[in-house]
N, CA, C and O atoms as a GROMACS GRO file, in nm:
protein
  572
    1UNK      N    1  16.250  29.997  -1.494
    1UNK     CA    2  16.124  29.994  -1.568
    1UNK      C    3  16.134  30.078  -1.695
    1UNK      O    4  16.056  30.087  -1.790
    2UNK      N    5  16.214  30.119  -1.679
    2UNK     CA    6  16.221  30.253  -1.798
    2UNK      C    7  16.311  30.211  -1.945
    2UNK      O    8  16.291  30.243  -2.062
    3UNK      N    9  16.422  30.122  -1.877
    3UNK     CA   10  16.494  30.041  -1.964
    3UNK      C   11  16.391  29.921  -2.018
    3UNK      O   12  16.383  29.880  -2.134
    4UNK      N   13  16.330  29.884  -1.924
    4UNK     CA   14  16.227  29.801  -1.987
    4UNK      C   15  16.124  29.836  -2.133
    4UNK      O   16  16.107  29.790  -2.246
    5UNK      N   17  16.076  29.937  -2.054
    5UNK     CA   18  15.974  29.999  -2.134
    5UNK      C   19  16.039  30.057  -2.266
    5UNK      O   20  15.973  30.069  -2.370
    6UNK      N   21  16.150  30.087  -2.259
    6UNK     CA   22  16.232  30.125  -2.412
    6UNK      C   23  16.267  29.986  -2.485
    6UNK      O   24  16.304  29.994  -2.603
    7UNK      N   25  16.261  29.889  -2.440
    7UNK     CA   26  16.338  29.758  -2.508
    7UNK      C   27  16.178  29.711  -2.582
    7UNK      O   28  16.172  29.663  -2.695
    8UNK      N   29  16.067  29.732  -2.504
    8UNK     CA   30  15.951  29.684  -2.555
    8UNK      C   31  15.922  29.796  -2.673
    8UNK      O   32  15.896  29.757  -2.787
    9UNK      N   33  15.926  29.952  -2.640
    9UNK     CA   34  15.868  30.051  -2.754
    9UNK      C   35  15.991  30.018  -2.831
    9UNK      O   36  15.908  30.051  -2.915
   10UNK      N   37  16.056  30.000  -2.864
   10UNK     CA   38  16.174  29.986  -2.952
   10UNK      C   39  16.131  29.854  -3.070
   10UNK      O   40  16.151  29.845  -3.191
   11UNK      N   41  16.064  29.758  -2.969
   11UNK     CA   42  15.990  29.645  -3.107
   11UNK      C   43  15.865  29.703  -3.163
   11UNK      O   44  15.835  29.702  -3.282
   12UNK      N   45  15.778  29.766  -3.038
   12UNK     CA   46  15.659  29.778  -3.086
   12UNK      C   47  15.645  29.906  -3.150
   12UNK      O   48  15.541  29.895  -3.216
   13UNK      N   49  15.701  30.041  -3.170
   13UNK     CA   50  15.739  30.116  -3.212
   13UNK      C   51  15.723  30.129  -3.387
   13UNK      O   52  15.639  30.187  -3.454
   14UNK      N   53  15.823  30.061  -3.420
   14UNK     CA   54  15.809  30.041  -3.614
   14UNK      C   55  15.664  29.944  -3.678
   14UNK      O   56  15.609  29.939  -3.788
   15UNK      N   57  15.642  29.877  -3.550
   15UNK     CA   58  15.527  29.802  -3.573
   15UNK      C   59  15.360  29.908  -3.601
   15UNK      O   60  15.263  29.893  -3.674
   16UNK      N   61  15.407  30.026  -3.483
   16UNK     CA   62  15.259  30.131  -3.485
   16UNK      C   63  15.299  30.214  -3.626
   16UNK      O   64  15.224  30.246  -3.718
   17UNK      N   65  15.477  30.245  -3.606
   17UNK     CA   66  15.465  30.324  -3.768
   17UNK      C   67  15.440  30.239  -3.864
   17UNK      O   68  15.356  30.278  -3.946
   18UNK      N   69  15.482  30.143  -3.880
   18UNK     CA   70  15.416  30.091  -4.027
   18UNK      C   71  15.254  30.093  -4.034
   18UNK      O   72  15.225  30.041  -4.142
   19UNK      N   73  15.153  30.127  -3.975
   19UNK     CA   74  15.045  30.139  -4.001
   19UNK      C   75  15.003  30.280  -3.987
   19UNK      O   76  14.894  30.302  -4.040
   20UNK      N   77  15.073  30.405  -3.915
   20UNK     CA   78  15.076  30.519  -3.936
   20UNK      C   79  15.131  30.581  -4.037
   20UNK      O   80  15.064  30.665  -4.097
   21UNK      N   81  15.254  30.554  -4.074
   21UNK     CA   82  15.356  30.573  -4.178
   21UNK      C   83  15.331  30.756  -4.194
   21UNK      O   84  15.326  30.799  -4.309
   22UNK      N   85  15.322  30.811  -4.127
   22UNK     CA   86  15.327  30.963  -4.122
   22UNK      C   87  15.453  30.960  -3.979
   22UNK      O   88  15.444  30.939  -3.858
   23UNK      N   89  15.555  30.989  -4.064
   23UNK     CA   90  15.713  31.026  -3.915
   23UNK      C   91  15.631  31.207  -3.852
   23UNK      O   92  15.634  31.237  -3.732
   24UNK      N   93  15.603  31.250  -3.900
   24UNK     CA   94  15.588  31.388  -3.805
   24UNK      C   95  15.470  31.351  -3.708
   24UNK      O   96  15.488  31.379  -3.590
   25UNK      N   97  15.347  31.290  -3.745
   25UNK     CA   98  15.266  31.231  -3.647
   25UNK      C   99  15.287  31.098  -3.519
   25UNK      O  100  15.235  31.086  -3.409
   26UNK      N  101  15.381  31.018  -3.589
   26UNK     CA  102  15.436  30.940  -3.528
   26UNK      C  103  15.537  30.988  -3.406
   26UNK      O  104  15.507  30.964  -3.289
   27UNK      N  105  15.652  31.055  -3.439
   27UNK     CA  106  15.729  31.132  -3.361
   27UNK      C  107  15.655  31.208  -3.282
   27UNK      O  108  15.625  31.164  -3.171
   28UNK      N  109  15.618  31.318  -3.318
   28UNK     CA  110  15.505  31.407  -3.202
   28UNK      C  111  15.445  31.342  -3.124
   28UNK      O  112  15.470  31.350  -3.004
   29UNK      N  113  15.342  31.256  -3.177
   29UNK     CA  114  15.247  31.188  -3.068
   29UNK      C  115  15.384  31.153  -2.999
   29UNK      O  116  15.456  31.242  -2.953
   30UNK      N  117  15.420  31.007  -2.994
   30UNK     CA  118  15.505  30.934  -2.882
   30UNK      C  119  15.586  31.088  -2.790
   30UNK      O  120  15.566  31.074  -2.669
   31UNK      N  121  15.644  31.183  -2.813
   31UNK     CA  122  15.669  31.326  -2.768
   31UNK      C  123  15.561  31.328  -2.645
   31UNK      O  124  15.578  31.303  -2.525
   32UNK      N  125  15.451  31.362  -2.711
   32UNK     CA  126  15.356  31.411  -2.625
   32UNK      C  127  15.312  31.297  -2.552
   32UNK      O  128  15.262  31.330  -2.444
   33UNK      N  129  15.312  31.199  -2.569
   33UNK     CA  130  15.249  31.112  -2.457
   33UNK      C  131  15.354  31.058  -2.390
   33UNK      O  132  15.315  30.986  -2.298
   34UNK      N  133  15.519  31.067  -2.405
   34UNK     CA  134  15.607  31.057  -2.318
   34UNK      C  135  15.610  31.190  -2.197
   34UNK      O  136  15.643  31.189  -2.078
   35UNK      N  137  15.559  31.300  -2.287
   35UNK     CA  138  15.561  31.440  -2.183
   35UNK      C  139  15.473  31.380  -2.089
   35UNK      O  140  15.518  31.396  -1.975
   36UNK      N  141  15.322  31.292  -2.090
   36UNK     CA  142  15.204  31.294  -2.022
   36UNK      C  143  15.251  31.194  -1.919
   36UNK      O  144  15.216  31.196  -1.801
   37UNK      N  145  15.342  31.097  -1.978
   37UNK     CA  146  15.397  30.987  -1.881
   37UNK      C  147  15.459  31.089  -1.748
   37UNK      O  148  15.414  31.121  -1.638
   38UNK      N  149  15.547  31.111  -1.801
   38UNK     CA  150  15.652  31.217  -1.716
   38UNK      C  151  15.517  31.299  -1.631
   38UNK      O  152  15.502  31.292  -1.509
   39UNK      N  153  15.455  31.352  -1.695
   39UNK     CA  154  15.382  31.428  -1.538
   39UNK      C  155  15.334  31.350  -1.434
   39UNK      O  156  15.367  31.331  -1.317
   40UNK      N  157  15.204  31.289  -1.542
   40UNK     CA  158  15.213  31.133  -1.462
   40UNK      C  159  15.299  31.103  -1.380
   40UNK      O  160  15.247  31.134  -1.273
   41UNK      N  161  15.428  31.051  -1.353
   41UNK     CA  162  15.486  30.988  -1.286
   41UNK      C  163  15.542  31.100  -1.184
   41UNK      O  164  15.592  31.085  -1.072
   42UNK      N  165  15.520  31.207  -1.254
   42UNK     CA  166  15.559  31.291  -1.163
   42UNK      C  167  15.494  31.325  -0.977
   42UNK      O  168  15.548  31.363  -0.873
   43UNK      N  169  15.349  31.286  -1.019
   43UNK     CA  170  15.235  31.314  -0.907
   43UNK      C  171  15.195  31.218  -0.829
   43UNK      O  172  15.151  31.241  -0.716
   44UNK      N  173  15.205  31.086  -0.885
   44UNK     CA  174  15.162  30.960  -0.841
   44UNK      C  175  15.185  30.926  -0.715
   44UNK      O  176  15.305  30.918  -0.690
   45UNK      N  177  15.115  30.902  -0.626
   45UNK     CA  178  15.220  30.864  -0.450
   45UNK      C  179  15.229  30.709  -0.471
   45UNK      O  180  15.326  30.668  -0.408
   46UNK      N  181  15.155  30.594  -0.546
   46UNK     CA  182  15.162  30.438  -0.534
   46UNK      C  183  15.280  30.415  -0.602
   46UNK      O  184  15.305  30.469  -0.710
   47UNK      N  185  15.360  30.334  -0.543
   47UNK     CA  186  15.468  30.315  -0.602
   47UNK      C  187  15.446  30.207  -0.699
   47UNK      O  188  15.536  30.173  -0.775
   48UNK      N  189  15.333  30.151  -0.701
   48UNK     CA  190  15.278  30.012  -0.846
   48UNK      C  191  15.265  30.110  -0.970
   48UNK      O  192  15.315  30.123  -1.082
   49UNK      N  193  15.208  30.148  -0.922
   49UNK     CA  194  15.158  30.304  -1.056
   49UNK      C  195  15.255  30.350  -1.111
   49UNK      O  196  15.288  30.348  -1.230
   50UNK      N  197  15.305  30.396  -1.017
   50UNK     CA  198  15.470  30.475  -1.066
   50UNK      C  199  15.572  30.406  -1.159
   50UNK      O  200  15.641  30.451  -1.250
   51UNK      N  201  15.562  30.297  -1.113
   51UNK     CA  202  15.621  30.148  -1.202
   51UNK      C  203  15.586  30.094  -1.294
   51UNK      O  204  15.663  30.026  -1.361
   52UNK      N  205  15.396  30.117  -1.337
   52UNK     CA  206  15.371  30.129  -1.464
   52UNK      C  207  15.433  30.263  -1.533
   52UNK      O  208  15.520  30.263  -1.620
   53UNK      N  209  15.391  30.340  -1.496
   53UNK     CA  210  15.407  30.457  -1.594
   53UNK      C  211  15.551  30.498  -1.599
   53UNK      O  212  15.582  30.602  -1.657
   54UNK      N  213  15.633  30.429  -1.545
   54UNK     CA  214  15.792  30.449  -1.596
   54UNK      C  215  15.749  30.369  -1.714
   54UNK      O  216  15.756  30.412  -1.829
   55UNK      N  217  15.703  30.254  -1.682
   55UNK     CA  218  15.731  30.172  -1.778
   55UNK      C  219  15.662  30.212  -1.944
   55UNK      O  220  15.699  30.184  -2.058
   56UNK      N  221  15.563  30.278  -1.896
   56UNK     CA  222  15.480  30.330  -2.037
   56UNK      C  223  15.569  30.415  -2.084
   56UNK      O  224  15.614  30.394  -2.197
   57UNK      N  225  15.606  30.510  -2.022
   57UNK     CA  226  15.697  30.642  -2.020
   57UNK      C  227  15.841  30.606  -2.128
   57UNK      O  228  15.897  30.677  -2.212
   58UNK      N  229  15.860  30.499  -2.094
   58UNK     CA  230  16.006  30.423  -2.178
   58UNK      C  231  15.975  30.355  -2.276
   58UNK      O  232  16.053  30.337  -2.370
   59UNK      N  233  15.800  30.281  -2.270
   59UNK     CA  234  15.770  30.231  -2.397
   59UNK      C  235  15.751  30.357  -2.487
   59UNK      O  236  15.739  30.306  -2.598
   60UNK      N  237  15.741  30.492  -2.502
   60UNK     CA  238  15.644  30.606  -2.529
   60UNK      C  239  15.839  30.614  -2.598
   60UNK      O  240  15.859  30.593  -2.717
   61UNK      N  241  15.951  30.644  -2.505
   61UNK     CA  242  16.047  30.681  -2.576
   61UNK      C  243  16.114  30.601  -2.647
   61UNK      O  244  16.183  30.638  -2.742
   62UNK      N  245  16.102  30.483  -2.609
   62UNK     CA  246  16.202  30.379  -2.703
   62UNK      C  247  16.084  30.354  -2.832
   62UNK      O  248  16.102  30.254  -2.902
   63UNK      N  249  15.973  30.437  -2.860
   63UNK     CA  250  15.898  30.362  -2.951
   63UNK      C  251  16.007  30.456  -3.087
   63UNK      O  252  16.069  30.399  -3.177
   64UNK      N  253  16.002  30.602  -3.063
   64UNK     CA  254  16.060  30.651  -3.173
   64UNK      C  255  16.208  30.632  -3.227
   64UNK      O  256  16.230  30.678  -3.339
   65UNK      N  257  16.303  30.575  -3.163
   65UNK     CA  258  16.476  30.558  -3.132
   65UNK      C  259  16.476  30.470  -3.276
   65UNK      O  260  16.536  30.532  -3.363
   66UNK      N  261  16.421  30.339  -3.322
   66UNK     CA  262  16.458  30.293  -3.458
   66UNK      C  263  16.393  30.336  -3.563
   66UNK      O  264  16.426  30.274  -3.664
   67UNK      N  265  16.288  30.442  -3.586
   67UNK     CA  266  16.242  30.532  -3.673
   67UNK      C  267  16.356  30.656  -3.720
   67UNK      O  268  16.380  30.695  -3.835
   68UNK      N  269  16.417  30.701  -3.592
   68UNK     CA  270  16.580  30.779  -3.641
   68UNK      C  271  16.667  30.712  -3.709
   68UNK      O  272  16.729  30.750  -3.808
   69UNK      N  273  16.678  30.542  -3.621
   69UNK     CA  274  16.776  30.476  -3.727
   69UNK      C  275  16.794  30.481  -3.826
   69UNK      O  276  16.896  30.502  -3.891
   70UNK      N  277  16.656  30.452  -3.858
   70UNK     CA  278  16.622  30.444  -3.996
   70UNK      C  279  16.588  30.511  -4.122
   70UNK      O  280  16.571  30.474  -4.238
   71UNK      N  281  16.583  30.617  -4.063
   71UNK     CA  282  16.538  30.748  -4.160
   71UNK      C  283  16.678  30.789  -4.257
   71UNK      O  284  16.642  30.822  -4.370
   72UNK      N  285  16.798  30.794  -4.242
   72UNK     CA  286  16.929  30.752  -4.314
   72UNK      C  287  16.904  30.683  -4.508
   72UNK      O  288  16.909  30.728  -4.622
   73UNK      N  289  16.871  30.527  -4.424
   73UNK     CA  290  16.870  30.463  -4.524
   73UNK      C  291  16.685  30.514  -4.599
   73UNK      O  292  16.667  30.447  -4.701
   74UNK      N  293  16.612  30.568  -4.581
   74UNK     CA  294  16.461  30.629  -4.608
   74UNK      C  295  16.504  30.783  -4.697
   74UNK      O  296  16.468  30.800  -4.813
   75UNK      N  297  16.547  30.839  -4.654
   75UNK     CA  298  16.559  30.963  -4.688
   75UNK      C  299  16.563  30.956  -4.876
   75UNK      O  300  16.555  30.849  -4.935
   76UNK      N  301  16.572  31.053  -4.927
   76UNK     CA  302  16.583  31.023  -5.092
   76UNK      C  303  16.746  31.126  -5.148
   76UNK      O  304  16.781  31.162  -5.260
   77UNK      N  305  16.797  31.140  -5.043
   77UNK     CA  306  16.894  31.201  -5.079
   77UNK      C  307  17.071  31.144  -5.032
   77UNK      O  308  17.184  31.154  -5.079
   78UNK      N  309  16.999  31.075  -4.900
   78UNK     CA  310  17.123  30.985  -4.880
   78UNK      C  311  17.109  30.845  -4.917
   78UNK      O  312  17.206  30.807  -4.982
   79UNK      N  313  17.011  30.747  -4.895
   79UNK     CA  314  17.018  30.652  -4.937
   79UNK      C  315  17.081  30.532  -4.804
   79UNK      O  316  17.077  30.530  -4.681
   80UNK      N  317  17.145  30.432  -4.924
   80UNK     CA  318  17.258  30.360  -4.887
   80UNK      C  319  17.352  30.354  -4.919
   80UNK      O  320  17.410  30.247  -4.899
   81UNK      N  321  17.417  30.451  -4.981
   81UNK     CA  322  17.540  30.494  -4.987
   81UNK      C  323  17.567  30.620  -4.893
   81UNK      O  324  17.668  30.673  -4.939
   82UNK      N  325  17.540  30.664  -4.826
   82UNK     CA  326  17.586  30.737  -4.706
   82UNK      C  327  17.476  30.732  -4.563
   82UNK      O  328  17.483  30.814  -4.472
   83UNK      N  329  17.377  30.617  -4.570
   83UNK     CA  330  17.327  30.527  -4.413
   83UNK      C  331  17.407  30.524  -4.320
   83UNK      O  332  17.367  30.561  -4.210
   84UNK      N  333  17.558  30.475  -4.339
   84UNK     CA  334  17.600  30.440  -4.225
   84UNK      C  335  17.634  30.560  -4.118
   84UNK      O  336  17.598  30.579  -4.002
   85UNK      N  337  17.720  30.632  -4.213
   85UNK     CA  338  17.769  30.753  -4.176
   85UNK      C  339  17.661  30.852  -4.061
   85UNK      O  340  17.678  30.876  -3.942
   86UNK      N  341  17.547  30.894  -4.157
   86UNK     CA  342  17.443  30.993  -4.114
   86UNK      C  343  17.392  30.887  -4.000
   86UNK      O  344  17.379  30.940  -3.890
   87UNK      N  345  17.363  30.749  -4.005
   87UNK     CA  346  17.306  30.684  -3.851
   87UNK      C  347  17.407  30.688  -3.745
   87UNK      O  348  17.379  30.696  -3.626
   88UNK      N  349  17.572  30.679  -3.811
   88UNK     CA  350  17.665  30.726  -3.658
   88UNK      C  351  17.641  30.852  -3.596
   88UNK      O  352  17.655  30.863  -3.474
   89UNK      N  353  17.605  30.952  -3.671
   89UNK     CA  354  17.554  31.065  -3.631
   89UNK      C  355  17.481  31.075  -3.564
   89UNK      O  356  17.493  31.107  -3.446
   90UNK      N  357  17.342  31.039  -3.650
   90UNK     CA  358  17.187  31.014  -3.516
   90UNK      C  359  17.271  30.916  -3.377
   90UNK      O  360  17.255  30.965  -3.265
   91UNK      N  361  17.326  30.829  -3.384
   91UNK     CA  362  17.328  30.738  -3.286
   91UNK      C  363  17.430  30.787  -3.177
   91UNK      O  364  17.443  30.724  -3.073
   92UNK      N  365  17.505  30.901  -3.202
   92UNK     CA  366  17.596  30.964  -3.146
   92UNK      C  367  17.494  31.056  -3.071
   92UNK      O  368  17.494  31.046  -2.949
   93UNK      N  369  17.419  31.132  -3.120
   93UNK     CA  370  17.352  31.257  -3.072
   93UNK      C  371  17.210  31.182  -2.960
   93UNK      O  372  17.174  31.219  -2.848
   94UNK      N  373  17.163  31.076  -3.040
   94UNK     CA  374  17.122  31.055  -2.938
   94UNK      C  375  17.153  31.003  -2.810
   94UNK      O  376  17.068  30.994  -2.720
   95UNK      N  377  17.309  30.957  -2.794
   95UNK     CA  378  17.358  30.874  -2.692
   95UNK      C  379  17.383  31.002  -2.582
   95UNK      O  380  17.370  30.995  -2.460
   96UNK      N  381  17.420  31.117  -2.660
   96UNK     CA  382  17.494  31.235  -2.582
   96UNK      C  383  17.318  31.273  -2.523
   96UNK      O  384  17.321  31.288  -2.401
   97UNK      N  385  17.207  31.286  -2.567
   97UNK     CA  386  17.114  31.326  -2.542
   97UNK      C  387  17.062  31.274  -2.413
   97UNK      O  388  17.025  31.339  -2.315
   98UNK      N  389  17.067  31.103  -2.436
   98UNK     CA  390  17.011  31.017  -2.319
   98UNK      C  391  17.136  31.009  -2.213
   98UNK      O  392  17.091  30.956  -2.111
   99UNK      N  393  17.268  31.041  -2.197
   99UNK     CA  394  17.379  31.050  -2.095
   99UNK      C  395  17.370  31.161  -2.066
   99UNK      O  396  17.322  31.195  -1.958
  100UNK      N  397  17.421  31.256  -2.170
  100UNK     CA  398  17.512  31.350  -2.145
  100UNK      C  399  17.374  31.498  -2.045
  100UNK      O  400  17.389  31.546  -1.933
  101UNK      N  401  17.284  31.518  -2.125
  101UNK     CA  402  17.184  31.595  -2.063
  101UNK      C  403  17.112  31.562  -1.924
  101UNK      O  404  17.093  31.643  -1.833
  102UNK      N  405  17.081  31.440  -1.927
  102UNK     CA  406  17.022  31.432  -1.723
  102UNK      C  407  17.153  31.376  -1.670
  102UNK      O  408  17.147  31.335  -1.554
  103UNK      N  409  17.276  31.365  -1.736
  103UNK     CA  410  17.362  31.299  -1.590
  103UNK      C  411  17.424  31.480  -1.588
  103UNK      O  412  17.434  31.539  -1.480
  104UNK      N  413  17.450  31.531  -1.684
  104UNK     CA  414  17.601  31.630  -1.593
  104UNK      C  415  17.518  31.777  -1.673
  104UNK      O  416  17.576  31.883  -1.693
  105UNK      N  417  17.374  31.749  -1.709
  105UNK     CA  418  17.290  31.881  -1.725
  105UNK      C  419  17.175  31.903  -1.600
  105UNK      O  420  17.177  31.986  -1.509
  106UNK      N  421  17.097  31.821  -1.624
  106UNK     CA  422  16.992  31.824  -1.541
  106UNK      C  423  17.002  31.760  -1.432
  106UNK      O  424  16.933  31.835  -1.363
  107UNK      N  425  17.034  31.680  -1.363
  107UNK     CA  426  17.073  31.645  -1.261
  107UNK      C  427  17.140  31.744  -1.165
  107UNK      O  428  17.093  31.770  -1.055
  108UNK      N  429  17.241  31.790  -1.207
  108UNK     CA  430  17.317  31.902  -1.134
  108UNK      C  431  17.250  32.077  -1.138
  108UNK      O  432  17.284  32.177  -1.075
  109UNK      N  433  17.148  32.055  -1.237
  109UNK     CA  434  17.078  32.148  -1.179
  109UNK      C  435  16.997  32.180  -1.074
  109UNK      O  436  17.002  32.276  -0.997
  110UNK      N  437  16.891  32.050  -1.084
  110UNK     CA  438  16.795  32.007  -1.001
  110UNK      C  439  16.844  31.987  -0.838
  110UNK      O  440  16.818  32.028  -0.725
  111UNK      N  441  16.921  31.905  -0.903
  111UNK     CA  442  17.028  31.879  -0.763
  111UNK      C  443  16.900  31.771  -0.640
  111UNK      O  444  16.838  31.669  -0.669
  112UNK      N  445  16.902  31.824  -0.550
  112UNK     CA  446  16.779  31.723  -0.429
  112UNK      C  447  16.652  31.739  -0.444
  112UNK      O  448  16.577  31.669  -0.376
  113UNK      N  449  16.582  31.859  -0.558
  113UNK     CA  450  16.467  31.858  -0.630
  113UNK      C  451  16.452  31.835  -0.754
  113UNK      O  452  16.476  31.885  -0.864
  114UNK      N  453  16.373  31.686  -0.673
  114UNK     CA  454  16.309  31.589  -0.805
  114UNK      C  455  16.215  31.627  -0.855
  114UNK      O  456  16.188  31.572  -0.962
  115UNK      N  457  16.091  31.775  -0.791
  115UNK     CA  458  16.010  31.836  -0.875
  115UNK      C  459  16.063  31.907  -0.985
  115UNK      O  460  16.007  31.883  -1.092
  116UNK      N  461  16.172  32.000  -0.988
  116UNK     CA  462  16.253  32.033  -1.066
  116UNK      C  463  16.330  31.929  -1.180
  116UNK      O  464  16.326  31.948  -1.302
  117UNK      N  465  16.393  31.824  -1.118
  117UNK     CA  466  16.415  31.723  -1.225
  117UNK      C  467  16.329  31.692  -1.302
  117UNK      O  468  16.361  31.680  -1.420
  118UNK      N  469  16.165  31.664  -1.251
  118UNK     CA  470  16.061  31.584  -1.348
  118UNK      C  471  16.048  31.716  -1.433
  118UNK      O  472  16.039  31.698  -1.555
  119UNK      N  473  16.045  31.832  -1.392
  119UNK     CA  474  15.981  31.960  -1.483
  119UNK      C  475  16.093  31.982  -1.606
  119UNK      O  476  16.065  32.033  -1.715
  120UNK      N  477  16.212  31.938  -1.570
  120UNK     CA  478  16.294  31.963  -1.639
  120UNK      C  479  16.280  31.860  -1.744
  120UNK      O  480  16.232  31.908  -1.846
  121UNK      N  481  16.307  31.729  -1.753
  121UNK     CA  482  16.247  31.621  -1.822
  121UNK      C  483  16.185  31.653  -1.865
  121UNK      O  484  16.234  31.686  -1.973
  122UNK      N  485  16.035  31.687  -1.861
  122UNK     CA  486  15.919  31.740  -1.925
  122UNK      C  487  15.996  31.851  -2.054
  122UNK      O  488  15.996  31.841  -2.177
  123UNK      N  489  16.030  31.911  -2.002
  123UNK     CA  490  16.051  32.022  -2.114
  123UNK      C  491  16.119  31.956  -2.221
  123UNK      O  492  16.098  31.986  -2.338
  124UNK      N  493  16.221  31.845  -2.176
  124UNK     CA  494  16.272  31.753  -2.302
  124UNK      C  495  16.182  31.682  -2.422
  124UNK      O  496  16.204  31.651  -2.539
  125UNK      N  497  16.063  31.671  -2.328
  125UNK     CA  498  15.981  31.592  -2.381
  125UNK      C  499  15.915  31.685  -2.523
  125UNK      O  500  15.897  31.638  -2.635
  126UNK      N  501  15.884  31.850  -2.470
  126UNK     CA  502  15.834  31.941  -2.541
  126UNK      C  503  15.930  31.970  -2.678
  126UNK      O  504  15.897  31.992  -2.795
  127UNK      N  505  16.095  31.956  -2.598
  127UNK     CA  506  16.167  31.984  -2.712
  127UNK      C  507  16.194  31.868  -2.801
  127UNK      O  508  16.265  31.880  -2.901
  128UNK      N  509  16.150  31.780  -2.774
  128UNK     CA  510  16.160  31.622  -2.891
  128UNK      C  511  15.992  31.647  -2.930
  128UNK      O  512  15.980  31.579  -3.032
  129UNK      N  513  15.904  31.688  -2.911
  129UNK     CA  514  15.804  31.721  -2.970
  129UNK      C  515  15.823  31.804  -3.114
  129UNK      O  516  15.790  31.777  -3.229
  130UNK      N  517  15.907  31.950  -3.037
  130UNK     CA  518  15.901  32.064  -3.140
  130UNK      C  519  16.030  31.969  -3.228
  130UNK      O  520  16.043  32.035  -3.332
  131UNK      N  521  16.103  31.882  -3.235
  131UNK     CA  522  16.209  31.879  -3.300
  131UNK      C  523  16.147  31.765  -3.429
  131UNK      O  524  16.193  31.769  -3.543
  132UNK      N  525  16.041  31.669  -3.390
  132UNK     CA  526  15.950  31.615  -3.477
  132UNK      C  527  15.903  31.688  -3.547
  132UNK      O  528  15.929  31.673  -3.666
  133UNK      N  529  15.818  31.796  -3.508
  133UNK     CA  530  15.720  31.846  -3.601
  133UNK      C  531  15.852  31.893  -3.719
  133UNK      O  532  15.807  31.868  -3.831
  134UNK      N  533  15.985  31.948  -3.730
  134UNK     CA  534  16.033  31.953  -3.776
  134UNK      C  535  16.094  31.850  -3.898
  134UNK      O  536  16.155  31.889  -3.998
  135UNK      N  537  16.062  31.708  -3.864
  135UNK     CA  538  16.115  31.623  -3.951
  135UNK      C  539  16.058  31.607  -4.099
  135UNK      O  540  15.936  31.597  -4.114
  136UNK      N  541  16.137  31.603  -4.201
  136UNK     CA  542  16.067  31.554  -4.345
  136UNK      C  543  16.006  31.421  -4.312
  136UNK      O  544  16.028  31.334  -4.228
  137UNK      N  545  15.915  31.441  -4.420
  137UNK     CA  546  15.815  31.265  -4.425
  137UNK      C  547  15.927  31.196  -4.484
  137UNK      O  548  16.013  31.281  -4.507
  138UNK      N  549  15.964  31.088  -4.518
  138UNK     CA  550  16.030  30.968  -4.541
  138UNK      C  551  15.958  30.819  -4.551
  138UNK      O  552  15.852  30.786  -4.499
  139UNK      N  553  16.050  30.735  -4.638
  139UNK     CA  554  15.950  30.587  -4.657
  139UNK      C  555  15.894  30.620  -4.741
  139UNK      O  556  15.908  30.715  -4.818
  140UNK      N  557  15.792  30.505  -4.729
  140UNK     CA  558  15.651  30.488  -4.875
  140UNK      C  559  15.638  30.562  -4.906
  140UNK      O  560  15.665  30.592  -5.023
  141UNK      N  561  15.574  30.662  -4.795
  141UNK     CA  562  15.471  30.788  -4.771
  141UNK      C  563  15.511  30.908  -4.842
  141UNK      O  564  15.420  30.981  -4.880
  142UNK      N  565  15.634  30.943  -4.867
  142UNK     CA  566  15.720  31.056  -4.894
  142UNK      C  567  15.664  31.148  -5.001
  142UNK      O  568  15.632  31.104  -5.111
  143UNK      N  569  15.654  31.260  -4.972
  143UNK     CA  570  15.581  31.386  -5.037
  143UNK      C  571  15.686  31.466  -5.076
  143UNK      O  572  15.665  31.574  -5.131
   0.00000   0.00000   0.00000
């Protein structure tokens, strides 16, 4: 459900920014309402429920993933003459982010507590929050 829900926020995603067109509001929110998924799913006992809100939970993260893509070719300093490069980068960091941190970070911390796993998740969620509010505006919008 979660792979799901990222394949759907991943179309519908550039579709909400192009009518937001603010990346620090855009990024944050989806942050924070992926954190709300995650508790959410954290408490839920119906397993229908639980199966939505993975699924929201993955629409919430796959909405921001081609807004990084894209910020490369947006930016006013790289352009398209160095896009490709700076998106192997993003696309590297985020691959290590979505593998490398819950398979051989959090996982092995948590270990047979999945309250601990979801809390831990959560905090990811806080730190892709604080790492938005950090981003320059980019696109149209650019200040």
């Amino acid at each position: 459900m979660l792979t799901l829900g990222n394949c759907i926020g991943s179309i519908t995603g550039p579709i909400v920014f192009s009518k937001i067109k603010n990346v620090k509001v855009f990024v944050s929110g989806a942050a924070v309402l992926s954190f709300a998924g995650i508790i959410m799913c954290w408490r839920f006992p119906s397993i229908f429920v639980l199966h939505i809100l993975v699924l929201y939970t993955g629409i919430m993260l796959g909405a921001s993933m081609p807004i990084f893509l894209s910020a490369p070719v947006l930016l006013e300093g790289l352009g398209t003459k160095y896009a490709g490069s700076a998106a192997g980068v993003i696309s590297t960091l985020q691959l290590l982010g979505a593998v490398l941190i819950p398979t051989y970070i959090l996982t092995p911390i948590a270990g047979d507590n999945y309250s601990l796993l979801f809390m831990l998740a959560s905090i990811c969620m806080v730190i892709m929050f604080l790492c938005g509010l950090l981003l320059p505006q980019f696109g149209n919008n650019q200040k």
